[in-house]
C-alpha positions as CSV (number, residue, x, y, z in Angstrom):
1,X,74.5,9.2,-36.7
2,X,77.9,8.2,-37.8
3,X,79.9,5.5,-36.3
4,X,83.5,5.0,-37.8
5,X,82.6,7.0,-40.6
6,X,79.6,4.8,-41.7
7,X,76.4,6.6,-41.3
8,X,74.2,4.4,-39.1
9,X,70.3,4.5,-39.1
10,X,67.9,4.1,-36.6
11,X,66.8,0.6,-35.1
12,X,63.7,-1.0,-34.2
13,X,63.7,-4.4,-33.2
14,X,61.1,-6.9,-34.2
15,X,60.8,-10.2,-32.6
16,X,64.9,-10.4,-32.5
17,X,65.9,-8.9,-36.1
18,X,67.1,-5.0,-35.4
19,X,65.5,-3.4,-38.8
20,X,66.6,-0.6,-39.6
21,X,64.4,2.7,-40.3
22,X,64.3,5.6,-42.4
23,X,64.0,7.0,-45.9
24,X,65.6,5.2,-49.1
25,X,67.5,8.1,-49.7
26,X,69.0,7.6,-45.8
27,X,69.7,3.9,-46.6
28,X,71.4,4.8,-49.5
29,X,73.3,7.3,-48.0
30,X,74.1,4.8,-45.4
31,X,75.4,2.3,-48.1
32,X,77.4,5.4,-49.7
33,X,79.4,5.8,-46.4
34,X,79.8,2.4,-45.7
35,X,81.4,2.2,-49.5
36,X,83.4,5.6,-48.9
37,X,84.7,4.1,-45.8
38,X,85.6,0.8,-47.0
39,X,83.9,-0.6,-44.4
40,X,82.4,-3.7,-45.5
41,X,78.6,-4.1,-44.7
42,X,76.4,-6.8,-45.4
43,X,72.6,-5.8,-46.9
44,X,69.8,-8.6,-45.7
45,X,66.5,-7.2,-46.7
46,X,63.7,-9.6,-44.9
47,X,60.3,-9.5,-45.6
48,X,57.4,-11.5,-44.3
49,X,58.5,-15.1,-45.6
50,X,62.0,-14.3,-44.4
51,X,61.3,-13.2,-40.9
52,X,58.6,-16.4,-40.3
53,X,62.0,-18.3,-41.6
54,X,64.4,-16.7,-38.5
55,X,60.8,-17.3,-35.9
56,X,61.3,-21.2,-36.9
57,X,65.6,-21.5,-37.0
58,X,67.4,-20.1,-34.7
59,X,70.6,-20.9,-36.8
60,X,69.3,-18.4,-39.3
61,X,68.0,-15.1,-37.2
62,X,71.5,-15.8,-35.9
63,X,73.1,-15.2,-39.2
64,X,70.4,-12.7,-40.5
65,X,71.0,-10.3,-37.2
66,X,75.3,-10.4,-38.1
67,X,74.2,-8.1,-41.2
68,X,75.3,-4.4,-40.6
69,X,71.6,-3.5,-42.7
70,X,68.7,-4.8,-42.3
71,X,66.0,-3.2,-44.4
72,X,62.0,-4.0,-44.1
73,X,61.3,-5.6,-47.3
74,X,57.7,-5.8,-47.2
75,X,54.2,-4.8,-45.8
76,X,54.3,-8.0,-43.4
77,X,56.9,-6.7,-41.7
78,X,55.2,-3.2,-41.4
79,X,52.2,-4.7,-39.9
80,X,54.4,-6.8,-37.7
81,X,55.7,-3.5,-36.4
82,X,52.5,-2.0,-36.1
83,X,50.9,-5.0,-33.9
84,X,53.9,-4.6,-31.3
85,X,54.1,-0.9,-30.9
86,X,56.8,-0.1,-32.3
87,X,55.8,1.0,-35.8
88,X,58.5,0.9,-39.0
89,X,58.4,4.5,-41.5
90,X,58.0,3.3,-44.6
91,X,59.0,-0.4,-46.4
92,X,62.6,-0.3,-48.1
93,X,62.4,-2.9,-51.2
94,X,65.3,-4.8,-51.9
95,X,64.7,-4.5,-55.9
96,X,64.0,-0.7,-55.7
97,X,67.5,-0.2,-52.5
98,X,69.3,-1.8,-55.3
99,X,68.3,0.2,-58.3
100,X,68.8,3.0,-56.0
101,X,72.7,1.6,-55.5
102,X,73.0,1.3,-59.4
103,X,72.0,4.9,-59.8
104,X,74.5,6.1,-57.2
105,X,76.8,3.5,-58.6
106,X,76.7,5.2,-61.8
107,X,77.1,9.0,-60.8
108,X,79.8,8.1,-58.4
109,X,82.5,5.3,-60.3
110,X,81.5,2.9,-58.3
111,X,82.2,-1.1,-59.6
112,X,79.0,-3.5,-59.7
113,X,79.2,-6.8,-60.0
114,X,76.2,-9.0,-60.4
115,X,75.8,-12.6,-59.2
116,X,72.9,-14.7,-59.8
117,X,69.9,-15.8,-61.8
118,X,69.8,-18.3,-64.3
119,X,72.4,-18.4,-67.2
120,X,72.2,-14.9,-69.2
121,X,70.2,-13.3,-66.9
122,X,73.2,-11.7,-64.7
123,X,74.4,-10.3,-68.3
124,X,70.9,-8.7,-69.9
125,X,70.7,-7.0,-66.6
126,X,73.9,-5.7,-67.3
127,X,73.3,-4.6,-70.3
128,X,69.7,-3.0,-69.4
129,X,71.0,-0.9,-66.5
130,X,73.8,0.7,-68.2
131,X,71.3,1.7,-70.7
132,X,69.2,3.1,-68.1
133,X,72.1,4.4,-65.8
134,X,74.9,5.8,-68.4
135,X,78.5,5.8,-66.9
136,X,77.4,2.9,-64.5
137,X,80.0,0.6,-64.4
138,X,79.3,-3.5,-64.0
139,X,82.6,-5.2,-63.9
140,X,81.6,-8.6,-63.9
141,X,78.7,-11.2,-63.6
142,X,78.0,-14.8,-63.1
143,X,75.0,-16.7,-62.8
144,X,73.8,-18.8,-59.7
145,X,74.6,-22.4,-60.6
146,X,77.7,-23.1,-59.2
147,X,78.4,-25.1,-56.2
148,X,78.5,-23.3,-52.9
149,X,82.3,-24.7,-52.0
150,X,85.5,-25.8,-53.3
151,X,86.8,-25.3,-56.4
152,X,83.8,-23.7,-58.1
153,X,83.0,-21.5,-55.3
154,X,86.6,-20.6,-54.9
155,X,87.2,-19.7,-58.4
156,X,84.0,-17.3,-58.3
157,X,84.9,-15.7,-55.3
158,X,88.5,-14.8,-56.9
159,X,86.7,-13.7,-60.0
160,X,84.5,-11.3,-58.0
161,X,87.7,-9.8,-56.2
162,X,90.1,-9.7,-59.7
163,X,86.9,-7.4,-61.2
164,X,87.7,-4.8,-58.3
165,X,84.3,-4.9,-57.5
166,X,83.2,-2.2,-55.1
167,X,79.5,-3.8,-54.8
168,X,78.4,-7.4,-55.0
169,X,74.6,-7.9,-56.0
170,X,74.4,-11.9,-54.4
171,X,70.9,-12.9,-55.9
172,X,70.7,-16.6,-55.6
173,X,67.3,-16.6,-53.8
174,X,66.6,-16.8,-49.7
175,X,68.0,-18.7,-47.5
176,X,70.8,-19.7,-49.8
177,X,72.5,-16.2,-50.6
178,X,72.4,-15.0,-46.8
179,X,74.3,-18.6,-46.1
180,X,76.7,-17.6,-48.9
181,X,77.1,-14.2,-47.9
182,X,77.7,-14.7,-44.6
183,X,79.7,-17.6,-45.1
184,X,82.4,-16.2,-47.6
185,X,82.0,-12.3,-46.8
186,X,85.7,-12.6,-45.1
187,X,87.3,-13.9,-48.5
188,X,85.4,-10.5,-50.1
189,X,86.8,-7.3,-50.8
190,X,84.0,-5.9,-52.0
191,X,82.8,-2.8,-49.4
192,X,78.7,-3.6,-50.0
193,X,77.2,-7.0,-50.2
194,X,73.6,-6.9,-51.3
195,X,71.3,-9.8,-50.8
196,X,68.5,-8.7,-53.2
197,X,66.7,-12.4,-54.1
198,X,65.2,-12.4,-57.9
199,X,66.7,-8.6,-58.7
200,X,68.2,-9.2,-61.6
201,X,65.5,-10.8,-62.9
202,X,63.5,-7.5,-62.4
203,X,66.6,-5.5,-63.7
204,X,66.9,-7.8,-66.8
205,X,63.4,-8.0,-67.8
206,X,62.6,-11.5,-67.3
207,X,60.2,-10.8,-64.6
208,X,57.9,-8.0,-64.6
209,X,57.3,-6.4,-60.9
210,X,53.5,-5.9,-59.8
211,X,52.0,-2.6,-61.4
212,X,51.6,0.2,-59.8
213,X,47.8,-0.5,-59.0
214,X,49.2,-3.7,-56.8
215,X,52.0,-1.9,-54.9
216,X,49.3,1.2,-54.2
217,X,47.1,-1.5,-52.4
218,X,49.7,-3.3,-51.0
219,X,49.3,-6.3,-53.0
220,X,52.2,-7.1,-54.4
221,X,52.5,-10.4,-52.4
222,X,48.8,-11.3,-54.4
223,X,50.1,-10.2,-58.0
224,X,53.1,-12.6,-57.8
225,X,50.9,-15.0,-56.5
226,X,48.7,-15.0,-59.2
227,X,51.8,-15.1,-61.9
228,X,53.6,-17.7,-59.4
229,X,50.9,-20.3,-57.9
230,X,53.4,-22.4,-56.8
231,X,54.3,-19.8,-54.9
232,X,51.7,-20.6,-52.2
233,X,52.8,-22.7,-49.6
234,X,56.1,-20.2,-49.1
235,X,53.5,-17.5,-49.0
236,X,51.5,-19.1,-46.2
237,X,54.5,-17.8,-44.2
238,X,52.9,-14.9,-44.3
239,X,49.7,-15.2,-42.1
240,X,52.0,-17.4,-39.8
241,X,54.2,-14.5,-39.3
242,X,51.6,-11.8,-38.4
243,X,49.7,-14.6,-36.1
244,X,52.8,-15.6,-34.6
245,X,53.7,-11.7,-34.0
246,X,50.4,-11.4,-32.6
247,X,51.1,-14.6,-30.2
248,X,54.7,-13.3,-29.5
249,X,53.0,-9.8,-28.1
250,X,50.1,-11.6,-26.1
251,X,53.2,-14.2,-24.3
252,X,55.2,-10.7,-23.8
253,X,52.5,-8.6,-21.8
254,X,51.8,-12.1,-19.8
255,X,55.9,-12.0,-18.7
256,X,56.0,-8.4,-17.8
257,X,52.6,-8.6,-16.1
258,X,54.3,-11.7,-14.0
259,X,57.5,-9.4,-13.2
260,X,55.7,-6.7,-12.4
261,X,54.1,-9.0,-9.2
């Protein structure tokens, strides 16, 4: 469906964030319009950690539910879906939507900018995906240590629009890019604004992604536990998601069962 010349996928809501639903090559095509159209849409891609995050503050499922595409960024949210009856296609990773963006980037002379990761990183990423995506264009990068107002933040914001960019990668890590985003998307003029967490330190080669063994078995979460222990109390968001989803359904059927008297 298209909607002021922006494609628009299909929505399933779970527990209050509208995901969207579909194929990567239909969320990429959605992105394509919205870029085509110059219609400026902001990219959140939740998983598990994320959604427990908007069941605990209000403040933030209000700011995560303002993004014009929401992508299911993990199996938690997939089984989150499945518990309520209302079951999600397929998981959309945020590292692999965004290499997908750099591909179409590249064929179509679309600008790239990337912001985030520790000092160098934002540049070797750069530098790896033009390799790997010849004729892609990256305008411009920064790192993530800069302080989120005045002066700093003002000058980064007027480098990101004096590069022309036509798609801003903001990886500074969850919640603090989707304040950012949301925060300074009006002083943007970039069309897409991708919130895509430790990306470029996939795309750069600093961190190595869970083989393919892990991701077939749906264990991606347990690989980067393993290389990240420290990891584990955000990842204890997990099993508080999928209990709470569970507890969310069980309060839900007891409300309708009371309406229906």
């Amino acid at each position: 469906m298209r909607k002021n010349g922006v494609i628009k996928l299909e929505i399933i809501q779970i527990r209050g964030i509208p995901f969207a639903t579909g194929t990567m090559e239909e969320a990429v095509s959605c992105a394509d319009s919205a870029i085509r159209a110059k219609k400026q849409t902001l990219v959140f891609t939740p998983n598990a950690e994320m959604a427990e995050h908007c069941a605990e503050d209000s403040s933030f499922a209000d700011l995560i539910v303002r993004g014009e595409l929401i992508l299911p960024d993990g199996e938690g949210i997939l089984m989150a879906s499945r518990i309520l009856g209302t079951p999600i296609s397929q998981k959309l990773a945020g590292v692999e939507f965004g290499e997908a963006i750099l591909s179409l980037s590249a064929g179509n002379g679309y600008r790239v900018f990337f912001l985030g990761g520790k000092p160098g990183v934002a540049e070797l990423a750069a530098e790896r995906m033009k390799e790997k995506y010849p004729g892609l264009t990256v305008c411009g990068t920064s790192n993530g240590y800069f302080t989120k107002n005045g002066e700093e933040n003002d000058r980064i914001i007027e480098e990101i629009n004096n590069s022309s960019a036509d798609i801003l990668f903001i990886c500074l890590g969850s919640p603090a890019q989707e304040i950012w985003a949301s925060e300074n998307r009006s002083r943007l003029t970039a069309s897409l604004l991708l919130c895509l967490g430790g990306s470029l330190d996939v795309y750069s080669g600093t961190v190595r992604r869970a083989p393919k063994f892990f991701c077939r078995m749906k264990l991606e979460w347990f690989y980067r536990l393993l290389k990240e222990p420290k990891r584990l109390p955000r990842m204890m968001k997990l099993p508080r998601y999928i209990f709470g989803t569970i507890a969310y359904k069980i309060k839900n059927r007891k409300e309708e069962k009371q309406y229906a008297r």
